[in-house]
N, C-alpha and C positions, 0 to 999 in steps of 0.2 A: 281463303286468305283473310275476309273481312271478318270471320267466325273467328279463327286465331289471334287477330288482331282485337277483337273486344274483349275474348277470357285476357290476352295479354294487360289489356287497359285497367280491364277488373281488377286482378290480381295484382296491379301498379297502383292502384287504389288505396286498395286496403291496407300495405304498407303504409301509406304516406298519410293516415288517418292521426290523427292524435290521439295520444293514450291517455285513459280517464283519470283524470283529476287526481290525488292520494287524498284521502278524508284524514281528517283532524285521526279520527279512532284507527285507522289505519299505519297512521305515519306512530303514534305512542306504542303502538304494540308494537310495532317494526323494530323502533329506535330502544323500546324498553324503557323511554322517559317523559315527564310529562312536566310541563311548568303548571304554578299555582301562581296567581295571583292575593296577594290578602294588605287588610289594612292594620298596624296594630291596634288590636281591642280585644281587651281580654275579656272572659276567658275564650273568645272563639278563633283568633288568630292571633299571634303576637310572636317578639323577639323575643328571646330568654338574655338574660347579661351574659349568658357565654355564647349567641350568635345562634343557638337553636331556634327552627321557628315550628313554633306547635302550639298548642288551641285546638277547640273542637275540632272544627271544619279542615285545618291542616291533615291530624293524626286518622279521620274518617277516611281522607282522602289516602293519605297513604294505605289506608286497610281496603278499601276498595280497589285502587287502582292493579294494586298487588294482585286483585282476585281475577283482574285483567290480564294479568301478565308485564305488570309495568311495574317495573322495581325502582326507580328511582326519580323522586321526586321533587324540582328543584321549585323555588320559591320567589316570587316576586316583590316587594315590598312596595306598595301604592296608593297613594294616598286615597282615600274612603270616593270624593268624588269623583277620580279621577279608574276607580274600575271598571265601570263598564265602557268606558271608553278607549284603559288600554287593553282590555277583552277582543273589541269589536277591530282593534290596530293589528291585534296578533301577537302583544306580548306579550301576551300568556296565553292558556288553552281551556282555563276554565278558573271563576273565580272560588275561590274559598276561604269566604271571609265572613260566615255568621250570614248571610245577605237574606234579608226579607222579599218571600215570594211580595209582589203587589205587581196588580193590571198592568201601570205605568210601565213598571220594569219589564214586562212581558213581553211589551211590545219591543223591546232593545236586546232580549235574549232567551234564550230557552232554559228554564229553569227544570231540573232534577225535583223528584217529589222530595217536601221539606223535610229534615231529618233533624227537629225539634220545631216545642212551640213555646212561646215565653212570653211574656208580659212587660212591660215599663213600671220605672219609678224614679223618683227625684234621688240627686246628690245634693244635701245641701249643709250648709254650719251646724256645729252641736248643738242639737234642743232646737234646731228648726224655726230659727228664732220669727221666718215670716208667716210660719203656719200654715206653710203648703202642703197639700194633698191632694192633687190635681193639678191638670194643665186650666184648668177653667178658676184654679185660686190664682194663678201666674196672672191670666186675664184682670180680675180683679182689681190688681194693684200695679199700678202703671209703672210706676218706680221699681219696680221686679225687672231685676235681668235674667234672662233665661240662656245656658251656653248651652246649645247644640251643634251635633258634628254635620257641618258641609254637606247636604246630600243623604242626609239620612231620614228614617221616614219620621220622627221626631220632629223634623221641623212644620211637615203636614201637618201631624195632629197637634200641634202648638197653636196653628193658623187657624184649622177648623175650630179649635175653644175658645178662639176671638184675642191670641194674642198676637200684638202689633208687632211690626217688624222692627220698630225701634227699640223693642223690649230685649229681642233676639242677639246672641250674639254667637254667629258662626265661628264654630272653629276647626281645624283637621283633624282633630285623633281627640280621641280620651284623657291624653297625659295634658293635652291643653284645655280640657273642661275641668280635670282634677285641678290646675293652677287656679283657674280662672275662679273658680269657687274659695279656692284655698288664701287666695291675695284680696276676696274680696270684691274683684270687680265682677262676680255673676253671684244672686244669693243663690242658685239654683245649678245642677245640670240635668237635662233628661237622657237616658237610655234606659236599656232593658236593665235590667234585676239585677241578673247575676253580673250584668257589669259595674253596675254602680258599686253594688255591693263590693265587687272587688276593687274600685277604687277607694273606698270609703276604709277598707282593711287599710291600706298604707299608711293616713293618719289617722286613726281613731278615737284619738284625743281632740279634733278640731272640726270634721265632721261624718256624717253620715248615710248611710242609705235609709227611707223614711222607710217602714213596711206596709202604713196603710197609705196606700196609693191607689184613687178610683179614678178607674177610667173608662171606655166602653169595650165592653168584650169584643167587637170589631176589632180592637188597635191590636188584639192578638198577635203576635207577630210569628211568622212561619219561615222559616230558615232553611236555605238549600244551598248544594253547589248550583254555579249558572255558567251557561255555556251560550257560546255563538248560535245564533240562531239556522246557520246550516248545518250544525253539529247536532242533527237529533240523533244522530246512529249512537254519536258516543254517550248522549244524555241516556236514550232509552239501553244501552249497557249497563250505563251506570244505576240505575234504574232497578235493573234484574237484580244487578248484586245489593244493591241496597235494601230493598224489600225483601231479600231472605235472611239481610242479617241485623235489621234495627231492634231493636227488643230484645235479643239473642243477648244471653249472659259476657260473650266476648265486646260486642257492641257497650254493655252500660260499663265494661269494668274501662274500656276506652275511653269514656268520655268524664268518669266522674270523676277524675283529677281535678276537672274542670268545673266542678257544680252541676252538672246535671245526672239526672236520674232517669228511671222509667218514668214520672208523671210528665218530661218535655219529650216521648214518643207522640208521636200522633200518626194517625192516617189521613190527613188531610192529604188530600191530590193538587199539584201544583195547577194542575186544569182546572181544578173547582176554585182555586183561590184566582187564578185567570180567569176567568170567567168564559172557557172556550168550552 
């Protein structure tokens, strides 16, 4: 009897266990859908004036998630500082917004190996009237306002060339570093290249993106989708299908609506830019 009564307890057990967890990678393939989080900045996420959102990082996304088995891709629109914290909230499942692998960030999420690499330069008035070519000319001249975006690594490397905080002027998106230049109250804004540059296309009569721009081949910047940091199943997924299709003829003809090309391919390892 006391033999019957333990298989019985056993077997009472095992029911009443709780069933494992669903994983982020689990629950999209199930569902067939996946939210994106992004910030507008072009060309790597943004709104279209008729409500599309696409940019590098979006349309990648959609071509990978696809190769998952996940057809439908909804979009979150949020502001630049505020992604990796509503990542880590759960309102979204993974960011895709241009995001620069760095250490710091590492430690907040799990980054996909980067699927470009790019460089910085100034937006600033026609003919550059302050004669900037670096963050270390910003330095320079005290009276220099510099607009950068909230949370971006631009502000780092601003501070490491010794510019003050009072020089800086933080703002959300790009469309407020295009004003902020355009009205006057910043001579400058920093980001990468091809964003400047496509802010500089809007008014090209008032100002533009400088092309010699030195800085340190460190400030390289390396760009990935990033995921919650208990989501490695889905990052290293992503992962597989990424590295057999970056370089790949469908891959450049995806992205280059956008400005890039095969020279922003890299192999750089999001582990080698983390330093693990």
């Amino acid at each position: 009897m006391s033999g019957a009564f333990c298989l019985a307890a056993a077997a009472a057990a095992l029911f009443t266990l709780p069933a494992a967890a669903e994983t982020t990678l689990q629950r999209i393939q199930r569902t067939g859908e996946v939210r994106i989080g992004y910030a507008n900045e072009t060309p790597f996420a943004y709104t279209t004036p008729d409500g599309k959102v696409t940019g590098e990082s979006p349309e990648i996304s959609r071509k990978i998630f696809a190769k998952l088995g996940v057809k439908k891709v909804d979009a979150v629109l949020t502001e630049w500082g505020s992604l990796i914290p509503g990542l880590r909230a759960g309102r979204f499942d993974v960011i895709a917004a241009g995001m620069y692998v760095t250490p710091e960030r590492c430690k907040q999420v799990a980054f996909a190996d980067p699927q470009y690499q790019i460089q910085d330069t100034l937006l600033v008035l026609k003919g550059n009237p302050k004669n900037l070519h670096s963050y270390a000319d910003v330095a320079k001249q005290p009276d220099v306002k510099l607009a950068v975006m909230a949370g971006a690594v631009e502000l780092g490397y601003s501070r490491e060339a010794g510019v003050k905080d009072a020089q800086l002027m933080q703002v959300p998106d790009t469309t407020a570093q295009l004003q902020a230049v355009r009205a006057h109250r910043a001579d400058a804004a920093a980001g990468t290249a091809l964003t400047m540059k496509g802010l500089a296309s809007k008014d090209a009569d008032q100002i533009e993106a400088i092309g010699s721009f030195t800085d340190d081949p460190k400030h390289t910047g390396y760009g990935a989708l990033a995921f919650r940091p208990e989501d490695t199943d889905l990052r290293d997924a992503v992962n597989k299908q990424l590295h057999a299709w970056l370089g790949t003829p469908d891959h450049l003809q995806t992205v280059g609506p956008f400005g890039f090309d095969k020279s922003n391919v890299t192999t750089k390892t999001a582990a080698e830019i983390c330093g693990k």
